[in-house]
PAKE-411171 format. One record per residue: residue in one letter; x, y, z of N, C-alpha, C in turn. Coordinates in steps of 0.02 Angstrom, whole numbers, padded with zeros to 5 digits, always signed. Layout:
AXYZXYZXYZ;...
This chain:
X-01351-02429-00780-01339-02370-00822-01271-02340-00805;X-01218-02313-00852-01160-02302-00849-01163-02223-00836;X-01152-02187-00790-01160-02140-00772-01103-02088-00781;X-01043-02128-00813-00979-02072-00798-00973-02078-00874;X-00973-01993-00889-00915-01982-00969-00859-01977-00967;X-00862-01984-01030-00787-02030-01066-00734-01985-01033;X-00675-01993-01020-00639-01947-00994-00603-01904-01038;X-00600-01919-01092-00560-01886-01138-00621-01823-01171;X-00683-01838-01174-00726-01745-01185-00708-01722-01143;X-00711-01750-01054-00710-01717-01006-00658-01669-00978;X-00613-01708-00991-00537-01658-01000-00525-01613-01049;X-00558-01598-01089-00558-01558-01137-00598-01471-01107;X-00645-01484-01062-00692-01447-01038-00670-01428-00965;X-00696-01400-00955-00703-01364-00858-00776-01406-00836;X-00727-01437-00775-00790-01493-00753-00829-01448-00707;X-00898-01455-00707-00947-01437-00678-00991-01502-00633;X-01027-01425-00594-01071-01458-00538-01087-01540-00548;X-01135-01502-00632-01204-01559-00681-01144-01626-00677;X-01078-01613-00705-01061-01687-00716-01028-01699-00655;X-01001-01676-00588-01022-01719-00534-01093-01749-00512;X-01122-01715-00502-01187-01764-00514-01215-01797-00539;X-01189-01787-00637-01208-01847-00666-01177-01924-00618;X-01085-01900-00626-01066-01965-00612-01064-01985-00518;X-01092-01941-00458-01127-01974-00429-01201-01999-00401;X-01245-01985-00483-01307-02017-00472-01346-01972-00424;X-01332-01893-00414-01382-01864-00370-01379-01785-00412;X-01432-01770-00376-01443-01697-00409-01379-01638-00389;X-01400-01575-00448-01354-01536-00444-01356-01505-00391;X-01426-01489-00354-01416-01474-00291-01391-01506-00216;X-01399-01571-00231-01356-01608-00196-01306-01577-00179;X-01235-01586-00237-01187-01557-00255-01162-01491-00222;X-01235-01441-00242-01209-01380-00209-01211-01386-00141;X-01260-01439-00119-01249-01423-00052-01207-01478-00010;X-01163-01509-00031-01107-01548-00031-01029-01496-00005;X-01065-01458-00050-00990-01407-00032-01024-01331-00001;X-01079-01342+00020-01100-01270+00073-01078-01292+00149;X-01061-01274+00189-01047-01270+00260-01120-01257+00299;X-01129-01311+00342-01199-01298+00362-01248-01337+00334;X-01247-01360+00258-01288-01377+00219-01341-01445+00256;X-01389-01470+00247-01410-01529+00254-01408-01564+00208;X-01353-01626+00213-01347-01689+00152-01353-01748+00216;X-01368-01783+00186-01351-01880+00217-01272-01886+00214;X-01255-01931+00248-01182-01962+00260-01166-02009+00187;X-01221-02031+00155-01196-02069+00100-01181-02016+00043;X-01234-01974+00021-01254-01936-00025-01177-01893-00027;X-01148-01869+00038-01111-01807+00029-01049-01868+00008;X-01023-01927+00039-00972-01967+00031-00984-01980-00064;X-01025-01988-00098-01041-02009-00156-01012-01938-00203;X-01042-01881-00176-01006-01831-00200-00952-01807-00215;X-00913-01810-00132-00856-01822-00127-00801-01865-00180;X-00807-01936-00179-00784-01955-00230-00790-01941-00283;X-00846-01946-00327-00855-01914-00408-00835-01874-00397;X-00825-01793-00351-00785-01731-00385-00707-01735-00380;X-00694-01805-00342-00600-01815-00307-00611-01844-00373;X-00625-01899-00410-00621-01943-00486-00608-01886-00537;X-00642-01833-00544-00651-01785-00603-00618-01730-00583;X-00589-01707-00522-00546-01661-00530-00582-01580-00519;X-00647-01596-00478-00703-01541-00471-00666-01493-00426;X-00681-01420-00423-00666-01356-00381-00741-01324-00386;X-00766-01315-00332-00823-01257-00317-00824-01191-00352;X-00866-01164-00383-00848-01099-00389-00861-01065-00344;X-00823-01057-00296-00814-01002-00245-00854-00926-00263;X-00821-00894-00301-00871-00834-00326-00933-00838-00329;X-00940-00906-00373-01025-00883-00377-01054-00905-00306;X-01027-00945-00273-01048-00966-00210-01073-00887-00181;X-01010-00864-00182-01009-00795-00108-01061-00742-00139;X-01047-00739-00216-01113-00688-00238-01179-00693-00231;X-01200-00757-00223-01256-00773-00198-01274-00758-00098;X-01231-00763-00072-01241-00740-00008-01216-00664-00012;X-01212-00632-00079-01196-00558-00069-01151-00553-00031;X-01077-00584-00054-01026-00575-00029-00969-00610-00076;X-00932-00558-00121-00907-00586-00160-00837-00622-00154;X-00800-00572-00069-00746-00624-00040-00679-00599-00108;X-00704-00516-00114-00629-00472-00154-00627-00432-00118;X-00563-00412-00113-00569-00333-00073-00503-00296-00148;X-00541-00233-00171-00501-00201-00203-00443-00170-00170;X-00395-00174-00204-00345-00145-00170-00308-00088-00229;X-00313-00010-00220-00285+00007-00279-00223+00066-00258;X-00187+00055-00318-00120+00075-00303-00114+00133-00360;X-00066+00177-00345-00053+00230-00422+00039+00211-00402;X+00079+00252-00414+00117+00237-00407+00184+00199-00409;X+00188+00133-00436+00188+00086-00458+00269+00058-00449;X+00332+00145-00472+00379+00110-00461+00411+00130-00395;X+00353+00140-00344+00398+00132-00297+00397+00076-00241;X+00472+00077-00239+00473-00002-00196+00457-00014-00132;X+00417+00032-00106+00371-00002-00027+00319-00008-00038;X+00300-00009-00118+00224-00048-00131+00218-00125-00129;X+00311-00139-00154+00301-00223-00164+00282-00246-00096;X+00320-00225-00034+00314-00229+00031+00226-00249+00045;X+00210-00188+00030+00134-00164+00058+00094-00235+00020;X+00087-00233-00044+00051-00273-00089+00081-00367-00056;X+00115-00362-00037+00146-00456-00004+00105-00440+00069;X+00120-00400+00099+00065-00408+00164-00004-00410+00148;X-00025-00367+00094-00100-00390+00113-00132-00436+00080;X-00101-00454+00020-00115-00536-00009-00115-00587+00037;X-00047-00598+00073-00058-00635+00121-00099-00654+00189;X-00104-00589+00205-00170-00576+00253-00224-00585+00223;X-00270-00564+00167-00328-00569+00145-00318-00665+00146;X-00289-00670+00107-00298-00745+00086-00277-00789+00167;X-00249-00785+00211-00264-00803+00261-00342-00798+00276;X-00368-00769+00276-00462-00752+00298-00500-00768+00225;X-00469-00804+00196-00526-00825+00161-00535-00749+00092;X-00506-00729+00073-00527-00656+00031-00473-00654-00012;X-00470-00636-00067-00416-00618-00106-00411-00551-00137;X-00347-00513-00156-00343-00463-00184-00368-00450-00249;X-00422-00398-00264-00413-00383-00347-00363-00318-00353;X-00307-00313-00386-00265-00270-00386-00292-00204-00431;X-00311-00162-00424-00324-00103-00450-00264-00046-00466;X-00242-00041-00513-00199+00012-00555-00202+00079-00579;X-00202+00101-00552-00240+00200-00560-00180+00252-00585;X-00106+00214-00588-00070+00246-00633-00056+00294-00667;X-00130+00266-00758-00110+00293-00787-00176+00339-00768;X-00175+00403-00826-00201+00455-00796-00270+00456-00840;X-00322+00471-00810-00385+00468-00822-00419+00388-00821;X-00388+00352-00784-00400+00265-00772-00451+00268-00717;X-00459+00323-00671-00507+00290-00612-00562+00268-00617;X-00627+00300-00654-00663+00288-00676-00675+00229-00690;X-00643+00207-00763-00643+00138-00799-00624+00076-00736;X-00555+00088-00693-00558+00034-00654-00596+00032-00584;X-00619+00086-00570-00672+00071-00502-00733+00055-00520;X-00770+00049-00592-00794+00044-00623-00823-00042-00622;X-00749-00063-00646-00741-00133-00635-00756-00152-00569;X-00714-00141-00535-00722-00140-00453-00790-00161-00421;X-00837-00098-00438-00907-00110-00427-00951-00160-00478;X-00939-00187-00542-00973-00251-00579-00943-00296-00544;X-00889-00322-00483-00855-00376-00474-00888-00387-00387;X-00915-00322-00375-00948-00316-00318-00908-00317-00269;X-00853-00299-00253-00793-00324-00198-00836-00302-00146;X-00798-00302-00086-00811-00307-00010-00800-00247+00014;X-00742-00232-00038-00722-00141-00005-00639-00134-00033;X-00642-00068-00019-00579-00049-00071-00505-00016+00004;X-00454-00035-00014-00391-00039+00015-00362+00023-00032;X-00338+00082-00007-00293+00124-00051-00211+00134-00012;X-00184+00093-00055-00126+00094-00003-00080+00160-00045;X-00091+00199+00014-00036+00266+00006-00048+00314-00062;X-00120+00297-00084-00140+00322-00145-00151+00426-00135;X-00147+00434-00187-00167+00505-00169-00226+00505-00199;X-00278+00526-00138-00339+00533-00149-00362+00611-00191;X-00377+00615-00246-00410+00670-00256-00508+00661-00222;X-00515+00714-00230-00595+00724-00224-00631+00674-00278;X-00614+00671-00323-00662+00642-00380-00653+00581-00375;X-00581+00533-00364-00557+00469-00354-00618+00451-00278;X-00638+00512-00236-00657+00481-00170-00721+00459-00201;X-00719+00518-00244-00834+00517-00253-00831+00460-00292;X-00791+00419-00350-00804+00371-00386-00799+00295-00328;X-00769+00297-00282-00773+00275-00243-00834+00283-00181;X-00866+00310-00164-00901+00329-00143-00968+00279-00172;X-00982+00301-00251-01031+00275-00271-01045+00204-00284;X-00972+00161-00260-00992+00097-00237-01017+00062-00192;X-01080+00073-00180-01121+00085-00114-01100+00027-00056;X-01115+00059+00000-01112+00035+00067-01040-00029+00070;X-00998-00007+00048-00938-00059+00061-00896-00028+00109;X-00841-00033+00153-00786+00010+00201-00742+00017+00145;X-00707+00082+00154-00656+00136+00117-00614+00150+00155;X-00552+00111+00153-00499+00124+00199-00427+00131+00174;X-00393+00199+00184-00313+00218+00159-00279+00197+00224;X-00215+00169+00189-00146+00148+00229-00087+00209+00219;X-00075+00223+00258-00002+00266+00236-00025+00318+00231;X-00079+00380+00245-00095+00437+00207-00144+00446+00250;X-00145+00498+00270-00216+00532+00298-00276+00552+00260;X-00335+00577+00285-00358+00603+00248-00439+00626+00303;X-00465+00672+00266-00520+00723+00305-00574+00713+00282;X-00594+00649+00248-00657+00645+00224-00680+00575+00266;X-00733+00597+00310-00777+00553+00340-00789+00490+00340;X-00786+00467+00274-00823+00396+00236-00742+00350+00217;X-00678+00384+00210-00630+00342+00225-00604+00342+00281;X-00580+00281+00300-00548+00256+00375-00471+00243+00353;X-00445+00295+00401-00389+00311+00393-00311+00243+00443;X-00281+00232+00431-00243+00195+00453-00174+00221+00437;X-00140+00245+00481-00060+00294+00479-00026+00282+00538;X+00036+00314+00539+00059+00313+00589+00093+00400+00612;X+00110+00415+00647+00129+00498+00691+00168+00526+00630;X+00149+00538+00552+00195+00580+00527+00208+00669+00537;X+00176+00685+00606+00219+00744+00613+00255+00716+00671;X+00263+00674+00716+00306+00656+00772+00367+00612+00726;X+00351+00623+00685+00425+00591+00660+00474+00651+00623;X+00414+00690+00592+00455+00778+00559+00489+00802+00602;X+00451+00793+00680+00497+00841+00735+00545+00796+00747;X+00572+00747+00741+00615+00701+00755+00675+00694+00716;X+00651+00713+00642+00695+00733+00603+00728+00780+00614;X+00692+00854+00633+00721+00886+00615+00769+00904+00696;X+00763+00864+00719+00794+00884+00796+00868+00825+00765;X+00857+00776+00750+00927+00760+00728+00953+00778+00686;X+00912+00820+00623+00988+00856+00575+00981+00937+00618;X+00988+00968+00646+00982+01009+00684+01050+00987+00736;X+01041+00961+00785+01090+00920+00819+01160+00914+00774;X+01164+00902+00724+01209+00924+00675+01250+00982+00645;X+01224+01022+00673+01238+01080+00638+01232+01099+00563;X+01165+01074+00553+01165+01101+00494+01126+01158+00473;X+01132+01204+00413+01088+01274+00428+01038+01290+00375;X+01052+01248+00332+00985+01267+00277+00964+01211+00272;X+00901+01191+00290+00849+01117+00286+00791+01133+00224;X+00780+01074+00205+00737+01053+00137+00685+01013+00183;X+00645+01007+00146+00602+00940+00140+00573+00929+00058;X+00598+00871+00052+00553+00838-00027+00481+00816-00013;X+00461+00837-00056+00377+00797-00039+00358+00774-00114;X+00299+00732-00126+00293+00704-00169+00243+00730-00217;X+00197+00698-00265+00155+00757-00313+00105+00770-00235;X+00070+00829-00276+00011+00876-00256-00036+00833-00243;X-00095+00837-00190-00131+00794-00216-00197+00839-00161;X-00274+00847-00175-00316+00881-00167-00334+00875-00096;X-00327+00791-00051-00366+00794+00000-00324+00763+00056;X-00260+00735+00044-00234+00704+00088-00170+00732+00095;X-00139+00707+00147-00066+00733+00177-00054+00690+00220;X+00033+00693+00241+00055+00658+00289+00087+00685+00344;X+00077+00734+00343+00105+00786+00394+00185+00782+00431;X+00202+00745+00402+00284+00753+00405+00301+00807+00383;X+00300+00863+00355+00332+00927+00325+00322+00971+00378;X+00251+00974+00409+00220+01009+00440+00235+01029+00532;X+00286+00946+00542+00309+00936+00597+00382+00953+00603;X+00408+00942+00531+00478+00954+00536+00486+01034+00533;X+00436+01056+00496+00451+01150+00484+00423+01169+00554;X+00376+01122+00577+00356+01172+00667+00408+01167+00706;X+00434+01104+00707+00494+01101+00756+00556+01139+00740;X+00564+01158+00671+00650+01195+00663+00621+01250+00675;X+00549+01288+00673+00541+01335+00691+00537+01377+00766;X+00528+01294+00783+00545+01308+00878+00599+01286+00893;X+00664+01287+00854+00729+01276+00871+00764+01358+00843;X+00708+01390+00811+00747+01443+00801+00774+01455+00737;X+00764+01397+00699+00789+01428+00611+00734+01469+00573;X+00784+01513+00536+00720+01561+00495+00692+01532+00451;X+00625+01542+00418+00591+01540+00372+00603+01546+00301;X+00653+01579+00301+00725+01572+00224+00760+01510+00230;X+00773+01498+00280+00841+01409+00287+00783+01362+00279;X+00706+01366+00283+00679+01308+00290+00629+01286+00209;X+00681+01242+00156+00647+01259+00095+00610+01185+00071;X+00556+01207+00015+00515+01140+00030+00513+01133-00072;X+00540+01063-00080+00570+01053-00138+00515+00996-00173;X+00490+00993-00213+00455+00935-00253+00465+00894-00307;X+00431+00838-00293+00461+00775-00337+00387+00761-00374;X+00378+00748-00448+00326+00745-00477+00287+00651-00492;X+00332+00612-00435+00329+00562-00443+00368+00506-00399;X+00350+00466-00336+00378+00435-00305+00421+00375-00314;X+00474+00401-00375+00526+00360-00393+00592+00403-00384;X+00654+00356-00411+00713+00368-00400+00734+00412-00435;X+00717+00406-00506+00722+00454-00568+00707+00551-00546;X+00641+00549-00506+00613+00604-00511+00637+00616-00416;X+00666+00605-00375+00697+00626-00324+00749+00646-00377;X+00786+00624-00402+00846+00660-00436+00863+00700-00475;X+00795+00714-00520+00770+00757-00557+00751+00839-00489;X+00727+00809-00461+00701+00871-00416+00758+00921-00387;X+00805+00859-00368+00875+00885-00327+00939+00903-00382;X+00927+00890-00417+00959+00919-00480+00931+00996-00506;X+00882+00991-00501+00839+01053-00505+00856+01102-00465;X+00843+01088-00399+00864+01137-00332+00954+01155-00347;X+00988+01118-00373+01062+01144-00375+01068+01184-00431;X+01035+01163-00490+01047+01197-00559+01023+01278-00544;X+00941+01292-00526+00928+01361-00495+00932+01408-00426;X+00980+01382-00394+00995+01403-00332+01058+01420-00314;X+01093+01500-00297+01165+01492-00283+01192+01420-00242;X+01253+01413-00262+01284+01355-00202+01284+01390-00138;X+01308+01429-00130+01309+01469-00037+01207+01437-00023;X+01164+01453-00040+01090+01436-00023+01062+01360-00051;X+01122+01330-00065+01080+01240-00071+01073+01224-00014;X+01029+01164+00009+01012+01139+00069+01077+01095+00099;X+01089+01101+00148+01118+01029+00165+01091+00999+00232;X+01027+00988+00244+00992+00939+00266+00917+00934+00241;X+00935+00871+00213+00851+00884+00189+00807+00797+00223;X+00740+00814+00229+00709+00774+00238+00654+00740+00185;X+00655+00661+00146+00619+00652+00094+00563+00616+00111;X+00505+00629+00077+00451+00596+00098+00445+00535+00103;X+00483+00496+00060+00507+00425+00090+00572+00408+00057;X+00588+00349+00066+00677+00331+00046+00698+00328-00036;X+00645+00310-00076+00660+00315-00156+00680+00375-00172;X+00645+00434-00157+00674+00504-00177+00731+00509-00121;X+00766+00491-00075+00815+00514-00026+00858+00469-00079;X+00876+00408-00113+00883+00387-00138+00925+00422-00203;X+00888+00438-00249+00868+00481-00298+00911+00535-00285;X+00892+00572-00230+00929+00649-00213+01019+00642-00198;X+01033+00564-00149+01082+00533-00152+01148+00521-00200;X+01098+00507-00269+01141+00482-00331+01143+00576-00352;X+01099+00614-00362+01115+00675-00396+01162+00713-00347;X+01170+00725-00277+01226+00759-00252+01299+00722-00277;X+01284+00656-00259+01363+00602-00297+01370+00629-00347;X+01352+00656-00392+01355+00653-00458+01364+00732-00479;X+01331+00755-00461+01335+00843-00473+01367+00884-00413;X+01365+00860-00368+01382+00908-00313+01408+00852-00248;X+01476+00839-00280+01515+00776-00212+01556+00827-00179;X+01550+00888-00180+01601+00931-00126+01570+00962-00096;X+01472+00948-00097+01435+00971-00034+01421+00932+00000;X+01433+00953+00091+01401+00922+00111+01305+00923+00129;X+01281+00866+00127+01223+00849+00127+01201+00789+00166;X+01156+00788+00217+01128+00752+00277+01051+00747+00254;X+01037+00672+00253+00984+00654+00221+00955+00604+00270;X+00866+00617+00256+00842+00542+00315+00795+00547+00249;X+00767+00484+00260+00712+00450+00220+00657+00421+00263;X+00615+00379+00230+00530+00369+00272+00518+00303+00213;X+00520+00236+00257+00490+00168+00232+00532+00149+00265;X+00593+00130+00259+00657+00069+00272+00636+00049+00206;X+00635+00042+00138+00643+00009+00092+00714-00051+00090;X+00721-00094+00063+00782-00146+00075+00853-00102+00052;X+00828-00050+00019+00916-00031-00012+00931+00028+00023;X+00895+00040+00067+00903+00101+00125+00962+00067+00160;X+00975+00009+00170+01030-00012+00245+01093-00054+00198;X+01091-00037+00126+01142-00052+00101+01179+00007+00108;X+01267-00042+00104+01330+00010+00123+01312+00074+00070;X+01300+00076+00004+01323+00112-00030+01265+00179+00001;X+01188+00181+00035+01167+00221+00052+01162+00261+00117;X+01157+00174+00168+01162+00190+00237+01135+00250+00263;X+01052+00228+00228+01002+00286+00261+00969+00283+00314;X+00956+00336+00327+00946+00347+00396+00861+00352+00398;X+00802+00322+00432+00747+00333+00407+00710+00298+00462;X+00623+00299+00429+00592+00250+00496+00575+00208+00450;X+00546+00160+00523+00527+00092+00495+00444+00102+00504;X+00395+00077+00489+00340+00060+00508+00340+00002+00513;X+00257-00009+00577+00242-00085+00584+00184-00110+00545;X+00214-00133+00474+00174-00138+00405+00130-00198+00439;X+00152-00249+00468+00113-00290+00495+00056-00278+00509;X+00064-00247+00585+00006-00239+00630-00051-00184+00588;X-00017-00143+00539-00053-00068+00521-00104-00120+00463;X-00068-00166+00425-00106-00221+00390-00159-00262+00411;X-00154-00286+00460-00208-00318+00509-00252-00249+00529;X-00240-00203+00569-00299-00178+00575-00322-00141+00502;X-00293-00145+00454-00337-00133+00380-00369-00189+00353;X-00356-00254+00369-00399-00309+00344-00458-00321+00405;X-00452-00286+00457-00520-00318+00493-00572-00251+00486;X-00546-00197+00458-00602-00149+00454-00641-00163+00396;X-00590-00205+00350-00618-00206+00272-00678-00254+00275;X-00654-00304+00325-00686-00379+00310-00751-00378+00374;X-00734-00310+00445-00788-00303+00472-00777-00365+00528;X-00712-00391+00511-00699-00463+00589-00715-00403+00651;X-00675-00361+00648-00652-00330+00709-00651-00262+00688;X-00628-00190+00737-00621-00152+00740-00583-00103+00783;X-00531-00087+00763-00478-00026+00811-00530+00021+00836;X-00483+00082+00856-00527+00144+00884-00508+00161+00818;X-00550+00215+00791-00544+00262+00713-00494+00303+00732;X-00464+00341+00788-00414+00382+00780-00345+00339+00793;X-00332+00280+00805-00277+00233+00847-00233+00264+00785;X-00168+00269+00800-00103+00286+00779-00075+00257+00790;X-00034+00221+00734+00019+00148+00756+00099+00210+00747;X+00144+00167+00810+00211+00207+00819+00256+00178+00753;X+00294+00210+00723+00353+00209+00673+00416+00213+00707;X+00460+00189+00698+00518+00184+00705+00573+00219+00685;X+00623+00246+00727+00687+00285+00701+00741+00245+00686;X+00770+00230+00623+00823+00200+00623+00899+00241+00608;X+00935+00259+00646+01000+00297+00637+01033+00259+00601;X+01046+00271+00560+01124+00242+00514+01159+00300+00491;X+01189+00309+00428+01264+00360+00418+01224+00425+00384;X+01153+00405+00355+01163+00476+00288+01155+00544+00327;X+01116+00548+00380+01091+00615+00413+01146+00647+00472;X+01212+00613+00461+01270+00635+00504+01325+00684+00449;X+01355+00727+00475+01388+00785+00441+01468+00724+00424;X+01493+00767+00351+01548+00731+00351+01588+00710+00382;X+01610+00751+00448+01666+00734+00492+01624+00691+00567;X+01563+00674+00540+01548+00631+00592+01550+00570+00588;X+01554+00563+00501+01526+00489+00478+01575+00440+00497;X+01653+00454+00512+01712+00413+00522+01732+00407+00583;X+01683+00428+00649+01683+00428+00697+01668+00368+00724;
């Protein structure tokens, strides 16, 4: 009896289990358990398999495999945010890490506005493993829709946060505020900013909080120390913001040191002083190292994080290999370059 079809239906279709087994003469359970780890097959039976699915071009369905052991082997990962560029960073580490261990990313998009729902939604019909919020701003309602995807780990990168049921993964953003502000300080400079990014209900990074304690224990008043906002962590809206601060503010009271919540808006604030105001001076640090931070034309001054290591311990809480301490704080890095030095220092 001729056991193999024609090849030309077969290529037409997505080969399945049934027609490896048709064409090696054993059942479909065979098959499945041909490609389970552990399984009990004979040495002939699994070799017979083997071939018919190498002949036809067979792949396991993995999914349905893992859903059946109630483990679907996704970890959501969701982002809002979108154009800013230490997401591409973030999103290449943890693809690569998940898929090292066997897991792949489902990318979640929270963007646009009133989306959470609909895509955590999804999230929970796809059953993932657990959800990754890299640097997301958590509102209360984003936690609870999250929340109600029962018993999975809930863990933010980049961002703090005070609710119990997420596991937080950051690094010292007020030991880096006081760090800031002790080097534009060191400068002589007398009216300090900080940019920060939208509002958001439950989380913070406490960089503002460190840089205004420390100029406050260096002695600057509470008038020199002003706190400026960006409605969106792109380049556009750092420049929009700092355009803003010059258009309603005498020139004698603009800032000239400011600190941005990360390098896109330092960025941003960069092109609008060039552009509107090149006869002030202005001393700027940023927060990522993004790639166009250490080009000549910005030569910002900023930290680095260790996206690596902060990535690994977010894939073993997700996946449950392993476990940090819940409070561990990974160290960030100071990188000095030209922007946070006063004009007559920069040619030094």
């Amino acid at each position: 009896m001729n056991t193999k079809a024609p090849a030309s239906r077969l290529a037409s279709r997505k080969i399945t289990a049934s027609d490896v087994a048709k064409r090696a003469g054993v059942s479909k359970w065979t098959v499945s358990r041909a490609f389970t780890d552990g399984a009990s097959i004979s040495e002939q039976a699994l070799a017979r398999v083997q071939l018919a699915a190498k002949e036809l071009g067979y792949r396991p369905n993995l999914l349905a495999r893992s859903l059946s052991k109630k483990s679907s082997r996704l970890i959501g990962v969701v982002v809002d945010e979108m154009l800013n560029p230490n997401l591409v960073t973030l999103l290449d580490q943890v693809t690569q890490q998940l898929q090292l261990r066997g897991y792949m990313a489902l990318l979640l998009n929270i963007s646009a506005q009133q989306s959470e729902e609909a895509v955590l939604k999804l999230a929970d019909q796809l059953q993932v493993d657990g959800l990754l919020f890299l640097g997301t701003l958590l509102s209360d309602e984003l936690i609870a829709l999250a929340q109600d995807i029962h018993r999975i780990p809930l863990v933010q990168l980049c961002r703090n946060d005070d609710n119990p049921y997420i596991q937080v993964i950051n690094t010292d953003g007020y030991q880096a505020g006081c760090q800031t502000a002790d080097i534009l300080y060191q400068q002589g400079y007398q009216r300090f900013g900080y940019m920060k990014g939208p509002d958001t209900e439950s989380t913070q990074l406490l960089r503002y909080e460190g840089y205004r304690n420390r100029l406050r224990e260096l002695g600057v008043k509470e008038q020199n120390i002003l706190l400026l906002k960006a409605n969106h962590y792109n380049r556009i809206s750092g420049y929009s913001a700092f355009e803003q601060h010059l258009q309603t503010t005498l020139p004698r009271l603009w800032v000239d040191a400011l600190f941005c919540e990360n390098d896109i808006l330092a960025i941003g604030v960069t092109d609008a002083q060039e552009r509107l105001a090149s006869h002030h001076q202005l001393g700027i640090v940023g927060y990522d190292d993004i790639e166009l931070a250490s080009s000549p034309r910005y030569q910002l001054t900023t930290f680095a994080q260790p996206l690596n290591a902060m990535m690994q311990d977010a894939i073993f809480r997700l996946t449950g290999i392993e476990r940090t301490q819940p409070d561990f704080q990974h160290q960030d890095r100071l990188l000095l370059r030209r922007s946070h030095l006063r004009s007559d220092n920069r040619d030094r």
